[in-house]
C-alpha positions as CSV (number, residue, x, y, z in Angstrom):
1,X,0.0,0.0,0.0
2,X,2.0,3.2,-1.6
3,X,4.5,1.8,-2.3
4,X,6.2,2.7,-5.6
5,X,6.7,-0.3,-8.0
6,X,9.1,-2.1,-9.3
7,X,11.9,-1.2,-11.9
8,X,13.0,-4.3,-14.0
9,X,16.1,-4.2,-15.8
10,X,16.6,-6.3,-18.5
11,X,20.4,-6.9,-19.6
12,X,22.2,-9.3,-22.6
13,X,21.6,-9.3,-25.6
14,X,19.5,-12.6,-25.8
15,X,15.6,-11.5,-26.7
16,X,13.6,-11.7,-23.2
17,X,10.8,-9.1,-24.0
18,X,8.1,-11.6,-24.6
19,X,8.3,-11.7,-20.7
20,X,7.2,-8.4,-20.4
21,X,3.4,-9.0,-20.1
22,X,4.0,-11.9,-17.4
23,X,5.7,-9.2,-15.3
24,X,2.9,-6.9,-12.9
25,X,1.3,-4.5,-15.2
26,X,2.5,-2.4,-11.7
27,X,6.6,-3.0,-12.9
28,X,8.0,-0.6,-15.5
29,X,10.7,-2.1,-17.3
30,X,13.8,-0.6,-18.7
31,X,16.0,-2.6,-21.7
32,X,19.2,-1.0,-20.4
33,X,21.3,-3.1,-22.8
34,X,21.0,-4.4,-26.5
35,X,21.5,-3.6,-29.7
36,X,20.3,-0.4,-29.7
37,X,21.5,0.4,-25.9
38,X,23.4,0.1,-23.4
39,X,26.1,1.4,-21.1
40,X,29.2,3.4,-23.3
41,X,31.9,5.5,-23.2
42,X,29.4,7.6,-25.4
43,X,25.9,7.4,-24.3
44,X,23.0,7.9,-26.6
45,X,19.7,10.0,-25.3
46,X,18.0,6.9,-24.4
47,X,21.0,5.5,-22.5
48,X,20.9,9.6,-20.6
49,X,17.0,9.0,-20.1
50,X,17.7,5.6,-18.4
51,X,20.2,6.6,-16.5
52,X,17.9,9.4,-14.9
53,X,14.8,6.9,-14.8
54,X,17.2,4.6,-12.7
55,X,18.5,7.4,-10.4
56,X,15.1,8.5,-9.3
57,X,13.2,5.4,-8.6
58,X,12.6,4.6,-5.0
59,X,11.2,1.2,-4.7
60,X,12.7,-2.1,-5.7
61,X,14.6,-2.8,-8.8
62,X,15.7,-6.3,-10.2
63,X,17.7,-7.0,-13.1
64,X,16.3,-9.8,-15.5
65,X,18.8,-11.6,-17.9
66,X,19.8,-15.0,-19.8
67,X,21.9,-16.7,-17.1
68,X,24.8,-17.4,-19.6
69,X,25.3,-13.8,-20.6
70,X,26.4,-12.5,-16.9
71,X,29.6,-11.6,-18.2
72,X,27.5,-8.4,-20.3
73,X,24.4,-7.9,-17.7
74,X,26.6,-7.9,-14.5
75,X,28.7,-4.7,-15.8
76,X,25.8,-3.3,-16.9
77,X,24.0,-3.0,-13.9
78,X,27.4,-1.8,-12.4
79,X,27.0,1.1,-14.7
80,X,24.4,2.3,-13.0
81,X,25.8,1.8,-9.6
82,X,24.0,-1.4,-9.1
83,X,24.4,-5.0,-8.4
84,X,22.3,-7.9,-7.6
85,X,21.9,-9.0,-4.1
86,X,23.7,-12.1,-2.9
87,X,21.3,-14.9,-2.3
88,X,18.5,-12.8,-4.5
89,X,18.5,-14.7,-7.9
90,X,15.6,-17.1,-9.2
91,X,16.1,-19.1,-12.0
92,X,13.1,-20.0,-14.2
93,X,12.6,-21.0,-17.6
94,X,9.4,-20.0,-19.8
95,X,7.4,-23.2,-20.8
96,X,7.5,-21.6,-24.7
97,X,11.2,-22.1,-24.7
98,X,12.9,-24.6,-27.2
99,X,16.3,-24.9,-25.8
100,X,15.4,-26.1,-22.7
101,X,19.3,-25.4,-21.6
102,X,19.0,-21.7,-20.9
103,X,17.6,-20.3,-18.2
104,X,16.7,-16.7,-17.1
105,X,17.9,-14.9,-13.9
106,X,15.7,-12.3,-12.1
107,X,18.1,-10.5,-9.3
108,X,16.9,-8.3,-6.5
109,X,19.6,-5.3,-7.3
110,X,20.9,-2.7,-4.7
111,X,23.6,-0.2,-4.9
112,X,27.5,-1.0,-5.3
């Protein structure tokens, strides 16, 4: 009761926003890295807008990404000063998956 809802990073480069609509219609979620986007040296106005979006939310965040591509979500949550909390991470993997291998992450994040 009042309290804000919940920012969802996604991260990787691996397609994950078909989850979007299983997530609460409450969560807004950000793509803060892809092909379009992500953390640079040079940051695009999307990447600026992000960044701001991130810097003024209050309530929870969590960071949603293919658990094989750790080695590009992790930094990019550290971009924004975040990283997942220990012990926070579910694993789950969508029934409409083919590869039956590779399953998601969906991290509780706090600040660095």
């Amino acid at each position: 009761e009042g309290a804000e809802p919940a920012l969802v990073l996604m991260a990787g480069l691996e397609p994950s926003g078909y989850l979007v609509p299983d997530l609460p219609a409450s969560a807004r979620v950000l793509r803060i890295q892809g092909y379009f986007t992500g953390p640079s040296a040079t940051q695009n106005a999307t990447d600026l807008a992000m960044a701001a979006a991130i810097a003024a939310h209050r309530g929870p965040m969590f960071l949603l990404y293919r658990e094989y591509e750790d080695l590009r979500a992790l930094p990019a949550a550290r971009h924004y000063g975040l990283r997942p909390e220990p012990g926070s991470c579910q694993r789950f993997l969508p029934e409409v998956e083919p590869d039956r291998r590779h399953a998601f992450l969906f991290c509780r994040l706090r600040p660095s």
